[in-house]
C-alpha positions as semicolon CSV with decimal commas, in nm:
position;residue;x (nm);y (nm);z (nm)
1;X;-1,731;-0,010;-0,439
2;X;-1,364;-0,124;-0,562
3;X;-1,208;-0,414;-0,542
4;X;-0,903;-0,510;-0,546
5;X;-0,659;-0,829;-0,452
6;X;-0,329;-0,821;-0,155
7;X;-0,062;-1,012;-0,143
8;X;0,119;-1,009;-0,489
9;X;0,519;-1,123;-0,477
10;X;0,487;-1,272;-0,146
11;X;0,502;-1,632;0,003
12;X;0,244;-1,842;-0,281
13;X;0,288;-1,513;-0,477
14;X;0,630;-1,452;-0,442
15;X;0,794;-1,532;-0,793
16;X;0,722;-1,399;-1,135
17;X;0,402;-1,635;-1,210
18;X;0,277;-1,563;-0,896
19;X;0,265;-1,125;-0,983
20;X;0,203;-1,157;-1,338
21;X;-0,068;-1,417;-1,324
22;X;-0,272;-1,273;-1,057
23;X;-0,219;-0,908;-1,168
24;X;-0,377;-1,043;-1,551
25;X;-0,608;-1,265;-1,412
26;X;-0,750;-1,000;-1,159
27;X;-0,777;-0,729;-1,452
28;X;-0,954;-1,017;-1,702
29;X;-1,173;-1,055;-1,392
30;X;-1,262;-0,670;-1,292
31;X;-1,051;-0,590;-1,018
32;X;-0,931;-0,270;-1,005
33;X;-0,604;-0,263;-0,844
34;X;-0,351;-0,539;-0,697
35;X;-0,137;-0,408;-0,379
36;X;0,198;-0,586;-0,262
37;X;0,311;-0,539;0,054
38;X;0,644;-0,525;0,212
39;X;0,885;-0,588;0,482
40;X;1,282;-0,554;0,343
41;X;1,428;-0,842;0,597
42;X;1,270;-1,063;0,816
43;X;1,359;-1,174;1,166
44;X;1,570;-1,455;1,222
45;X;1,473;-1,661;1,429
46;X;1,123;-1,522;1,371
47;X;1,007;-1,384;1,697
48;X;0,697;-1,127;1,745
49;X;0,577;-0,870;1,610
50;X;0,723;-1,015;1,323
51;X;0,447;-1,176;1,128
52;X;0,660;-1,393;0,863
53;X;0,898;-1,690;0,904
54;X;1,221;-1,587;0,780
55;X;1,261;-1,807;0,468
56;X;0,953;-1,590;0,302
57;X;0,979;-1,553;-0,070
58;X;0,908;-1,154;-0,071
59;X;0,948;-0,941;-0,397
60;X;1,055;-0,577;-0,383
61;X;0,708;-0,371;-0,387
62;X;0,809;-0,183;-0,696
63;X;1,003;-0,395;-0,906
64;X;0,722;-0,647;-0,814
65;X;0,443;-0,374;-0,933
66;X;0,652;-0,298;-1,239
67;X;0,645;-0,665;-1,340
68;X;0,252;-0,640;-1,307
69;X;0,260;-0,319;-1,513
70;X;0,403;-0,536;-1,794
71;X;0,143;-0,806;-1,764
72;X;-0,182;-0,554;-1,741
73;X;-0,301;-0,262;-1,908
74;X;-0,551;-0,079;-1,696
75;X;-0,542;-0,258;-1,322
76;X;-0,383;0,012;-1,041
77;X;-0,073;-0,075;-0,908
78;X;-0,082;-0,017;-0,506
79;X;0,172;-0,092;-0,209
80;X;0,006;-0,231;0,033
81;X;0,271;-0,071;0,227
82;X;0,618;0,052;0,198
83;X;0,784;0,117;0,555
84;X;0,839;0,492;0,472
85;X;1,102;0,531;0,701
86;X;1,346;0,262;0,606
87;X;1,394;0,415;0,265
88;X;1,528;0,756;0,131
89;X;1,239;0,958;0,000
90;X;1,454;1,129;-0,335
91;X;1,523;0,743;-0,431
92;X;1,191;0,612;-0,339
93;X;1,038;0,910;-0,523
94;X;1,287;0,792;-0,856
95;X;1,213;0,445;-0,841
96;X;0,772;0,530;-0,786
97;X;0,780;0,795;-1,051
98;X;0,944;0,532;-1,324
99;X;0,610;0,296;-1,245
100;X;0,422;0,548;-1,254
101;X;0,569;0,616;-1,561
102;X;0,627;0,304;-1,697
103;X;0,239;0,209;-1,655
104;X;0,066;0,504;-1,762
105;X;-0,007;0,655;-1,465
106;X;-0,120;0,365;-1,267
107;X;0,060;0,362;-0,937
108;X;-0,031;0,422;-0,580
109;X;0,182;0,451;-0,323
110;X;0,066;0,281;0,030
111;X;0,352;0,397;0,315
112;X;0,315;0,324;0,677
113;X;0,586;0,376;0,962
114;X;0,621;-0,058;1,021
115;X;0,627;-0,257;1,382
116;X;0,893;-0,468;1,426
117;X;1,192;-0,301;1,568
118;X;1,433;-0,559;1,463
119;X;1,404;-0,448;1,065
120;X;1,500;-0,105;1,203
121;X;1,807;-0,204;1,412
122;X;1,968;-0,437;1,096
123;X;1,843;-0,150;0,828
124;X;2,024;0,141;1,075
125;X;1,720;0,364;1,126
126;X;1,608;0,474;1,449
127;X;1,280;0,293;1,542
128;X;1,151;0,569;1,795
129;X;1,184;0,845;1,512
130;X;0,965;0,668;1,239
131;X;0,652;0,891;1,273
132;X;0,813;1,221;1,252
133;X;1,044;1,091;0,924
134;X;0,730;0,933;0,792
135;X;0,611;1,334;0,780
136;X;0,927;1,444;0,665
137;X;0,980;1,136;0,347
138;X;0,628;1,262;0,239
139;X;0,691;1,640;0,206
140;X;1,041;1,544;0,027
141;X;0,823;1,275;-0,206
142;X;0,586;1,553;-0,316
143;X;0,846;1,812;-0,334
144;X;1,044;1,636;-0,559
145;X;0,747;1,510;-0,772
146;X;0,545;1,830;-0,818
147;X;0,772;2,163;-0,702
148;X;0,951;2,358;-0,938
149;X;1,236;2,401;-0,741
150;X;1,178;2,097;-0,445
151;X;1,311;2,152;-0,126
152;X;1,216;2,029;0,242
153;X;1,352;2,132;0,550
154;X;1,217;1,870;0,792
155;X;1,398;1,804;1,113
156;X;1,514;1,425;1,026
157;X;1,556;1,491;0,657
158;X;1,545;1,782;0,429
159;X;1,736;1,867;0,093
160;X;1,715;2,114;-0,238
161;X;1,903;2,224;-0,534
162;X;1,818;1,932;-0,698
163;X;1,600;1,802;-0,992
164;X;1,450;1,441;-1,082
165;X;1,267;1,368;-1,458
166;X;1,061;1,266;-1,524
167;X;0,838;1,345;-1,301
168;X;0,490;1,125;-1,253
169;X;0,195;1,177;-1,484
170;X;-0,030;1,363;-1,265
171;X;0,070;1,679;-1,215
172;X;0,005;1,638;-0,803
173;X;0,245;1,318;-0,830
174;X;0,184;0,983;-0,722
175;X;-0,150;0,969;-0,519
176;X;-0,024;0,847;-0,173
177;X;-0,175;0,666;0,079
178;X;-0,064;0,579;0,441
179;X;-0,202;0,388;0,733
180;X;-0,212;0,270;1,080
181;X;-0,481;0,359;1,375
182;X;-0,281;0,534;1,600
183;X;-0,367;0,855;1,635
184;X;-0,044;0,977;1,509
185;X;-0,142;0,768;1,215
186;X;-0,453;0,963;1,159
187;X;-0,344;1,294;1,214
188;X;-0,075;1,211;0,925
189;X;-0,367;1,062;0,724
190;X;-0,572;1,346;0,783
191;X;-0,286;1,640;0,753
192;X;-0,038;1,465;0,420
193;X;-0,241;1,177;0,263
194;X;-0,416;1,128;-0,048
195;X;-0,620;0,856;0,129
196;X;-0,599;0,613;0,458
197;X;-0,548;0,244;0,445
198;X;-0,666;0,026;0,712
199;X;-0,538;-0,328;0,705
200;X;-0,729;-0,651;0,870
201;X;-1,026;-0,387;0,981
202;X;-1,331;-0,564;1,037
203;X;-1,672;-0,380;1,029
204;X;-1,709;-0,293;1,366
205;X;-1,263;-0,143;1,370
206;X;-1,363;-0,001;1,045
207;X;-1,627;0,209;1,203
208;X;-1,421;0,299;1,505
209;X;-1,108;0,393;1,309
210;X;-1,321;0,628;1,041
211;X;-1,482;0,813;1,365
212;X;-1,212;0,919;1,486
213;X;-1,006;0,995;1,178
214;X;-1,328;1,231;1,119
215;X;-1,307;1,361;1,430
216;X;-0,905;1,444;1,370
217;X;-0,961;1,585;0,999
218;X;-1,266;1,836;1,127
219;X;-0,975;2,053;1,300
220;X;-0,669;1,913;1,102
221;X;-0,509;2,192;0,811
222;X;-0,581;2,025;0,515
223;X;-0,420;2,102;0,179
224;X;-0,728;2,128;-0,054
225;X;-0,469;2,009;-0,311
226;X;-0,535;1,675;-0,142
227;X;-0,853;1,641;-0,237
228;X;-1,136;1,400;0,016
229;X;-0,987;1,134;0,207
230;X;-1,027;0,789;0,013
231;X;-1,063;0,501;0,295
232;X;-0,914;0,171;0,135
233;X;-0,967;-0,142;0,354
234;X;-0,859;-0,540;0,396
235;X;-1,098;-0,677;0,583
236;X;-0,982;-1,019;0,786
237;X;-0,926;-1,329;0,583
238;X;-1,253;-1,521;0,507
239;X;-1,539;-1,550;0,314
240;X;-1,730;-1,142;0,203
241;X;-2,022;-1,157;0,100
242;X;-2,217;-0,859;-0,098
243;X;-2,392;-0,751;0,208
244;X;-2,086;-0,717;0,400
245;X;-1,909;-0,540;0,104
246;X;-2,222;-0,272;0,116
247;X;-2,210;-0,226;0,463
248;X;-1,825;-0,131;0,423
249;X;-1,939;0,125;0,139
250;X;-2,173;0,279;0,414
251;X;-1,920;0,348;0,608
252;X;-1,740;0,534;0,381
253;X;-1,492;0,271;0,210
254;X;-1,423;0,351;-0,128
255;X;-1,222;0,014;-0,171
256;X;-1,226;-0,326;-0,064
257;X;-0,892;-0,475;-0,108
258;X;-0,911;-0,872;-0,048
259;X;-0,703;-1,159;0,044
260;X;-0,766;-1,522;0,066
261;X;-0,562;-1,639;0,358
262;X;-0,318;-1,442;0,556
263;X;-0,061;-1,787;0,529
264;X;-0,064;-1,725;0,169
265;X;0,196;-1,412;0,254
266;X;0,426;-1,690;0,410
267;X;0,666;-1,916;0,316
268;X;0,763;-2,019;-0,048
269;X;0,628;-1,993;-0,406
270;X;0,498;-2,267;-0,573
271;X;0,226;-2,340;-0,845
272;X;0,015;-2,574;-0,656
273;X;-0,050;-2,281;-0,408
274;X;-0,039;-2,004;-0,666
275;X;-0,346;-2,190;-0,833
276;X;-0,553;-2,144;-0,492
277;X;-0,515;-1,785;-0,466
278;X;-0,586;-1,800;-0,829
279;X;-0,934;-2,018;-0,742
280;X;-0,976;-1,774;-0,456
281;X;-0,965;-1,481;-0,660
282;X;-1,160;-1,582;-0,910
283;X;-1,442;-1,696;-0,633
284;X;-1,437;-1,372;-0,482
285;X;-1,491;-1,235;-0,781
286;X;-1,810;-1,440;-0,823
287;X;-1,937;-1,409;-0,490
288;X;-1,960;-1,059;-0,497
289;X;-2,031;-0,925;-0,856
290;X;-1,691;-0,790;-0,974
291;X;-1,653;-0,722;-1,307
292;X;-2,012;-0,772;-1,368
């Protein structure tokens, strides 16, 4: 099992100290990756489904994960996600190739389609069409990473006759990751993804959720170019212990990604509560053997 720590440049986490001190202390302690999450505005007022009061300290994913790249020298550099749909793929694919880049190979790119229809309406993307441009951002992100002359033709976006170097390390570009349990989300998972990402997925949803993406990727038309499915999870906030963490390996998780409190994602940066994520971090780390 993997391990790695959520919630970098957000809320307690969402200033420079806050990334670069809990991307080198999770590398000094054995982590493997650090994953930052994402949403571009916030609601205001806040109302549901959006999680986060509107006065959030929250870092750009990738200049946040570029900042870590400077601090670190081996942890992975994850979104944990990008909403796919709100950006376009040909910049997106610039700005995740130059981390890549920049870090020696290092990044992984988490996408999902997002919930809250609000960031679509202010952003001026159309909320009902986010699955089918998720599909489409991903074939023009691969295209333009690994094809020597890219070009999509998708329905909601498609382009060619163009070039962008350099290109990421890997010669099959930035691994990429998406999520969600819809259905939809699975079939995408199961049909375009380097691996599946299930967020606040407790054993028993865990389970449930790797069933039936099984179920979908027995009949789905998978590149082989995509290699197996790697199944990253959060579980809920709270105390793991090993047994848990083995149970999720039994399952099929390849990687544990952890989180102390989901109210560390809200509100302001500060150093009081940087230092308990930092505690927390470093107890997890204890508790279950990472790094040993």
């Amino acid at each position: 099992m993997r391990f790695g720590w959520f919630g970098a440049g957000s809320g307690a986490l969402g200033d420079a100290a806050g990334v670069g001190d809990v991307a080198a202390s999770a590398e000094s302690l054995g982590y493997e990756s650090v994953w930052v999450g994402e949403h571009p505005v916030l609601i205001d007022p806040q109302a549901p489904p959006s999680p986060l009061r509107p006065d959030t300290d929250m870092l750009d994913p990738v200049a946040a994960l570029c900042f870590a790249a400077a601090r670190t020298e081996r942890l992975l550099l994850g979104t944990g996600i990008i909403i796919l749909p709100l950006r376009n793929p040909l910049i997106l694919a610039k700005q995740v190739a130059s981390l890549d880049i920049l870090s020696g190979g290092r990044a992984i790119l988490g996408v999902g389609v997002g919930y809250v229809p609000g960031e679509y309406e202010a952003i001026g993307v159309d909320f009902h069409t986010r699955g089918r441009r998720t599909d489409d951002h991903i074939d023009a992100m691969r295209s333009i990473w690994c094809d020597e002359h890219p070009r999509t033709d998708g329905s909601l976006f498609a382009f060619g006759g163009v070039q962008s170097a350099p290109r990421p390390r890997a010669g099959a570009g930035v691994p990429i990751h998406t999520s969600g349990t819809s259905s939809g989300a699975l079939r995408r998972a199961a049909r375009r993804a380097n691996g599946w990402y299930g967020f606040f997925l407790d054993l028993d949803r865990t389970a449930a959720a790797l069933r039936e993406l099984r179920d979908i990727a027995a009949s789905a038309e998978r590149p082989s170019s995509l290699g197996e499915l790697e199944i990253t999870i959060t579980p809920p906030p709270g105390p793991l212990t090993a047994d848990d963490a083995a149970r999720y390996e039994e399952l099929g998780v390849a990687r544990l990604v952890l989180m102390q409190d989901f109210a560390d994602m809200a509100g302001q940066a500060s150093a009081p509560r940087r230092d308990r994520v930092l505690a927390g971090l470093e107890s997890a780390a204890r508790d279950l053997g990472i790094g040993r």
